[in-house]
C-alpha positions in Angstrom: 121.5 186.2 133.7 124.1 184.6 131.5 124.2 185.3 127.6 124.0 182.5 125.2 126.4 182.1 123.5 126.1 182.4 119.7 124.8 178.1 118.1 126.5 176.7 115.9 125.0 176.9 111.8 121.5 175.5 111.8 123.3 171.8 110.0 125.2 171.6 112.9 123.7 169.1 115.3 124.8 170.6 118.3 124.5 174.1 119.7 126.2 176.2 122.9 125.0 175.8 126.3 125.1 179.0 128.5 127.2 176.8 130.8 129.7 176.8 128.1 129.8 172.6 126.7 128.2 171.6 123.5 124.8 170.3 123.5 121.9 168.2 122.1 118.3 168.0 123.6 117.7 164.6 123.1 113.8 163.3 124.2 113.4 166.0 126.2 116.6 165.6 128.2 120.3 168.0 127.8 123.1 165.8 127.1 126.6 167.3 126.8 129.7 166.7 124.9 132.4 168.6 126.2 133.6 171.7 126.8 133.9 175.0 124.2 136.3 176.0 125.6 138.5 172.5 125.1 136.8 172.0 121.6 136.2 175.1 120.0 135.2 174.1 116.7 133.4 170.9 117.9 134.9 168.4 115.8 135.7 166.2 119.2 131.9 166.5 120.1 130.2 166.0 116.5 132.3 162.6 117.1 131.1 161.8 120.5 127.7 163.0 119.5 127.8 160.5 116.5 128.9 157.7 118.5 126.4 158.3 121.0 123.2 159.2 118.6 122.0 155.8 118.4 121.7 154.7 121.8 120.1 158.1 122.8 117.4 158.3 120.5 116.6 154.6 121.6 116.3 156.1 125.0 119.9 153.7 125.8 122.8 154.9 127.7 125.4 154.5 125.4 128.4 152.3 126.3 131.4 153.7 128.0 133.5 151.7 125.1 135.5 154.2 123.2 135.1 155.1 119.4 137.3 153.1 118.0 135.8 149.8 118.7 134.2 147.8 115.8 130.6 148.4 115.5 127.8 147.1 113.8 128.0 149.7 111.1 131.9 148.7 110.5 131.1 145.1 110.2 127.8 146.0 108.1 130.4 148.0 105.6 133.5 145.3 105.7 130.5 142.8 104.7 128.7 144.8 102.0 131.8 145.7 100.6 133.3 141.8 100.8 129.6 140.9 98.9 130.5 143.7 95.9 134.1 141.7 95.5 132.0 138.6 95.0 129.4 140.4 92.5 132.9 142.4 90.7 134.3 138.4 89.8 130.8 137.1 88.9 130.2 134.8 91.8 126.9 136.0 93.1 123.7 138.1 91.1 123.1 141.6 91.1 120.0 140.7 93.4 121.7 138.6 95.9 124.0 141.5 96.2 121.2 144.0 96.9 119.2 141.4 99.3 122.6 141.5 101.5 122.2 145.1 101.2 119.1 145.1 102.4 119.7 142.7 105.2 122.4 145.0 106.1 120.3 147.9 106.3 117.6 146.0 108.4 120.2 145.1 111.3 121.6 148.8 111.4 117.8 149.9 111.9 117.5 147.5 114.5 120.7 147.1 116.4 122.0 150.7 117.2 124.7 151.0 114.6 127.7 152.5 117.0 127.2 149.6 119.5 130.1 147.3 119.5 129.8 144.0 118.7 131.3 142.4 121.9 128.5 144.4 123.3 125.6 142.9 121.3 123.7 140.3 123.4 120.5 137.9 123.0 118.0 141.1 123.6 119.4 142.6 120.3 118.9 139.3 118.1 115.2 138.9 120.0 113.9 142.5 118.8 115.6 141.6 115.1 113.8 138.4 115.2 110.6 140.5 116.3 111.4 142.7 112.8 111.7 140.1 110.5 108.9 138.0 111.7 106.5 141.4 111.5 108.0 142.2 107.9 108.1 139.0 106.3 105.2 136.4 106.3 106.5 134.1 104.2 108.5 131.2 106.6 110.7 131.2 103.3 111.7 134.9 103.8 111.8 134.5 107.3 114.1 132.1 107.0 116.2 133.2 104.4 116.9 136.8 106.5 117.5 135.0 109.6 120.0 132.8 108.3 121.3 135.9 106.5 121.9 137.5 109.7 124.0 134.4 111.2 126.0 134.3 108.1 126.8 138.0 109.0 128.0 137.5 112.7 129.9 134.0 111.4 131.2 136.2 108.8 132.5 138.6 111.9 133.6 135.8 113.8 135.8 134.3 110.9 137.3 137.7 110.7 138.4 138.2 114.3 136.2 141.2 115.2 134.6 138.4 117.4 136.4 136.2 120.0 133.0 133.8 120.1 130.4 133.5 118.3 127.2 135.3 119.1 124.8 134.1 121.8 121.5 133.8 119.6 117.7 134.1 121.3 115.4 131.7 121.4 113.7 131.2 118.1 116.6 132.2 116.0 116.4 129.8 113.5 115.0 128.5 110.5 111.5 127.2 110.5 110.9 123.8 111.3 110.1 121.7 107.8 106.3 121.8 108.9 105.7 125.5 109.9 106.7 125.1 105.4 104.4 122.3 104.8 101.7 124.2 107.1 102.2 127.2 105.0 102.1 125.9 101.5 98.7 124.0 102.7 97.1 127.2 103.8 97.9 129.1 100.3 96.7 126.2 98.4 97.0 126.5 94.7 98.6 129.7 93.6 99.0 129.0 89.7 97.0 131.4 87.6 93.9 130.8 85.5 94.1 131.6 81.5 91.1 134.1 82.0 93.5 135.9 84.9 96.6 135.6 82.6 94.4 137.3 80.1 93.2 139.8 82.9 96.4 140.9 84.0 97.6 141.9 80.2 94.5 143.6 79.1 95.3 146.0 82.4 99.3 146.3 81.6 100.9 149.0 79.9 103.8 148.3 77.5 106.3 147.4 80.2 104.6 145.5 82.8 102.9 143.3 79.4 106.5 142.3 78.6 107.3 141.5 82.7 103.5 139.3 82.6 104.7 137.5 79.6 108.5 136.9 80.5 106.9 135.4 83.9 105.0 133.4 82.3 106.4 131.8 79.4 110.4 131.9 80.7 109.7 132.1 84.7 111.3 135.2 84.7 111.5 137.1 88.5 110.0 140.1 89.2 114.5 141.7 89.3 115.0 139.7 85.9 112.1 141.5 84.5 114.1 144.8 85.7 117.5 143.6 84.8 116.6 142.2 81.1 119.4 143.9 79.1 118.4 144.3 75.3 121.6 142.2 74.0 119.3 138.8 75.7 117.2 138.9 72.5 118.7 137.0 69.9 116.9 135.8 66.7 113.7 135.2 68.6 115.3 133.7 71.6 115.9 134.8 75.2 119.8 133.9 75.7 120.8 135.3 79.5 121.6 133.0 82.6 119.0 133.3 85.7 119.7 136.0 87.7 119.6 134.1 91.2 121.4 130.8 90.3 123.4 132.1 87.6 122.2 128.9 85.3 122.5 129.6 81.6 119.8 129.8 80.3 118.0 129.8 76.2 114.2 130.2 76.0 112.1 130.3 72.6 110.1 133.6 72.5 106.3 133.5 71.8 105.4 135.9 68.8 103.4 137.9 71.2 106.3 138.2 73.6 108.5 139.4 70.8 105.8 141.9 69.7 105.6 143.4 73.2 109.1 143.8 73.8 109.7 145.7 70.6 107.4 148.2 71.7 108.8 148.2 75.0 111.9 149.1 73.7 110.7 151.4 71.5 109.1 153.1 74.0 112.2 153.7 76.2 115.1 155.5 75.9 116.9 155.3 72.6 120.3 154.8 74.3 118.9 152.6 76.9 120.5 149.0 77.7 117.8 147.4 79.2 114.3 146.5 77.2 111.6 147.5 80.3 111.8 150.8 82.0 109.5 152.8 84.3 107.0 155.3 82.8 109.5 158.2 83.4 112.2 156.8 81.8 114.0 155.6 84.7 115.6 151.9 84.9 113.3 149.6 87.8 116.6 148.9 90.0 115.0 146.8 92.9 112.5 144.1 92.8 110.7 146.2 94.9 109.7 148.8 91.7 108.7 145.6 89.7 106.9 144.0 92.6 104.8 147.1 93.6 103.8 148.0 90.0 102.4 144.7 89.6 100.3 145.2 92.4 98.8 148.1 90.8 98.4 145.8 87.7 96.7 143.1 89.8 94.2 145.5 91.4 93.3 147.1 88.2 92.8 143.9 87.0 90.7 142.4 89.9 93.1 139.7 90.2 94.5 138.4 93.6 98.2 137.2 93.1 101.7 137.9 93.2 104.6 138.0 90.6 106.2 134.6 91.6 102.5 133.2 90.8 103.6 133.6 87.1 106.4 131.0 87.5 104.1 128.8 89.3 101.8 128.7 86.6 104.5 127.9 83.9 106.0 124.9 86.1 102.5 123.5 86.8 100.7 124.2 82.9 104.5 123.0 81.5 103.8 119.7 83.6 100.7 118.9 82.7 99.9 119.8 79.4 103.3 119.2 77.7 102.9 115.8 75.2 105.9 114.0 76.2 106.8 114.9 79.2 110.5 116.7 79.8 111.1 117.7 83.4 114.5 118.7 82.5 113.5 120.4 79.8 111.0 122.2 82.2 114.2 123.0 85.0 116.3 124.4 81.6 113.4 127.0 80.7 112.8 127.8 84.8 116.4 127.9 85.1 116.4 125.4 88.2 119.9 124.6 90.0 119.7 120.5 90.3 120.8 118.5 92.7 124.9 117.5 92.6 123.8 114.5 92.6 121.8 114.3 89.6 124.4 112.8 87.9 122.6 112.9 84.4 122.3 117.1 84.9 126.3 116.9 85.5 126.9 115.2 82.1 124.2 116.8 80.1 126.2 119.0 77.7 123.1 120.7 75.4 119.4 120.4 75.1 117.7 120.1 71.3 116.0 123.3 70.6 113.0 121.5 69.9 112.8 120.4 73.4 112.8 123.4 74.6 110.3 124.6 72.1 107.7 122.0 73.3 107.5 123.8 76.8 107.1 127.1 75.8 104.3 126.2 72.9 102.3 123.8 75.6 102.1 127.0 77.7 101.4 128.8 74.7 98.9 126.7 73.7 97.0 126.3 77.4 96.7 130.0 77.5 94.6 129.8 74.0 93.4 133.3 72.7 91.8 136.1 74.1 88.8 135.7 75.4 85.9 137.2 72.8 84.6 140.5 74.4 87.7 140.7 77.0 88.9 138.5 79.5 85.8 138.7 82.5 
């Protein structure tokens, strides 16, 4: 009978066959990556192995295309880091950086990331298209990822790692304008009650309190909540453009709002830049961490919503309850990008304080006082 010959250190993926080539069982199956003997330290194989990974544990025979060929991961990388460039010179958000990234990171986990990308065909885009439609119910986010993966293969086209562009599946498009219509009917109204404002504070601790109010009163997102650096609060005022559209923005603080974000600062680190943190101490850095402690907010409070649902509620209370009403007032508080055609947004230079004032105290005064004995 042959002796083994001694494996490799246990981090090392592959280990010696008694035949004498490098080896991986891979579902149940030997594959092989060469001879010891031609390789004896293995570096050839870990690279073979590395190419091939992917398409094996799919239970794909890999191509026979050789290593050097641009991949999905390559083009992934070259558009992350073509994204940061943007972010370094202030042309996209922090969270528009980090949804690319995460678009990014949804295609490698669907696509094997060593296959090339003249290799990628219709089948690939169909099971991505089966991803995002099982992730995302939203026709908003469905659309918004599936456009972001055809800006990523246009973006490889325009850079010559393509000769053509990409043969799409079926379906691979944005939803048709009623699948949206069809969707908005079926949620129906989604702006909060004042007893279910009320709710979701009396169940907040010090941080999510400040993320409730900044949703409500400035439209804040769920990332802006996260991102809020302390230098934004100025003399009662909120002065930091939106995160997504980069629109400037200057909202009038409520007293309440101020209140909560003192303590909020107070109760995070002393050095800290921002003004909400998470209860260890550690900065929220997706939307994610604001998103899913809400939820646990919500629950406590035995009120059925999401985060967004607080911006809702401001444009709709704003609209209806403000004296005289001042739609661009409203889109300079929610931090809307108009139209390029709205030619009196292009020549607007400055908005009156008081105007802006007006919004925030009709919300203010809509959401009244606490209910006596709790909000129930």
């Amino acid at each position: 009978m042959a002796t083994s010959v001694p494996k490799k250190a246990d981090r090392f993926p592959l280990f010696k066959h008694p035949r004498g080539y490098w080896c991986k069982t891979v579902l149940g199956k030997h594959r092989y990556f060469g001879r010891v003997s031609e390789d004896p330290d293995g570096k050839n194989a870990l690279k073979r192995w590395l190419f091939e990974k992917d398409y094996l544990l799919a239970g794909l025979e890999p191509p026979s295309g050789d290593e050097e060929a641009i991949t999905i991961l390559y083009l992934c990388n070259k558009y992350i880091a073509s994204k940061e460039s943007e972010l370094n010179a202030g042309e996209i958000g922090k969270p528009t950086f980090e949804g690319w990234k995460r678009l990014c990171q949804m295609v490698m986990a669907t696509i094997p990331k060593s296959l090339p990308l003249d290799k990628v065909i219709p089948d690939h885009f169909e099971k991505l298209l089966h991803a995002i439609k099982t992730r995302y119910r939203s026709p908003n986010s469905r659309g918004q990822h599936l456009m972001g993966v055809r800006s990523l293969f246009n973006y490889a086209f325009d850079m010559g790692f393509i000769s053509r562009p990409p043969t799409y599946c079926p379906g691979f498009n944005k939803p048709p304008a009623k699948v949206y219509r069809k969707h908005r009917a079926e949620a129906g109204d989604r702006s909060l009650t004042r007893v279910q404002v009320w709710k979701l504070l009396d169940a907040a601790d010090v941080n999510m309190r400040v993320a409730i109010l900044l949703g409500l009163q400035a439209g804040f997102s769920n990332i802006e909540c996260a991102l809020l650096p302390r230098s934004a609060i100025q003399d009662g005022w909120l002065v930091w453009p939106r995160a997504k559209t980069g629109i400037e923005r200057k909202i009038p603080l409520w007293k309440e709002t101020q209140a909560a974000i003192k303590k909020a600062i107070a109760a995070g680190p002393v050095d800290g830049e921002r003004v909400i943190y998470r209860k260890n101490g550690k900065p929220f850095r997706t939307c994610q961490n604001i998103m899913y402690a809400f939820e646990v907010v919500a629950a406590k409070a035995g009120v059925e919503c999401k985060f967004y649902d607080l911006r809702r509620t401001l444009q709709t209370v704003a609209e209806n309850h403000i004296d005289n009403f001042d739609l661009p007032a409203i889109q300079a508080i929610m931090g809307h990008c108009v139209r390029r055609d709205d030619m009196s947004s292009n020549y607007r230079q400055n908005m009156k304080d008081e105007r802006l004032i007006a919004v925030t105290d009709a919300v203010r005064k809509w959401l009244g006082t606490k209910p006596k004995g709790g909000a129930k």
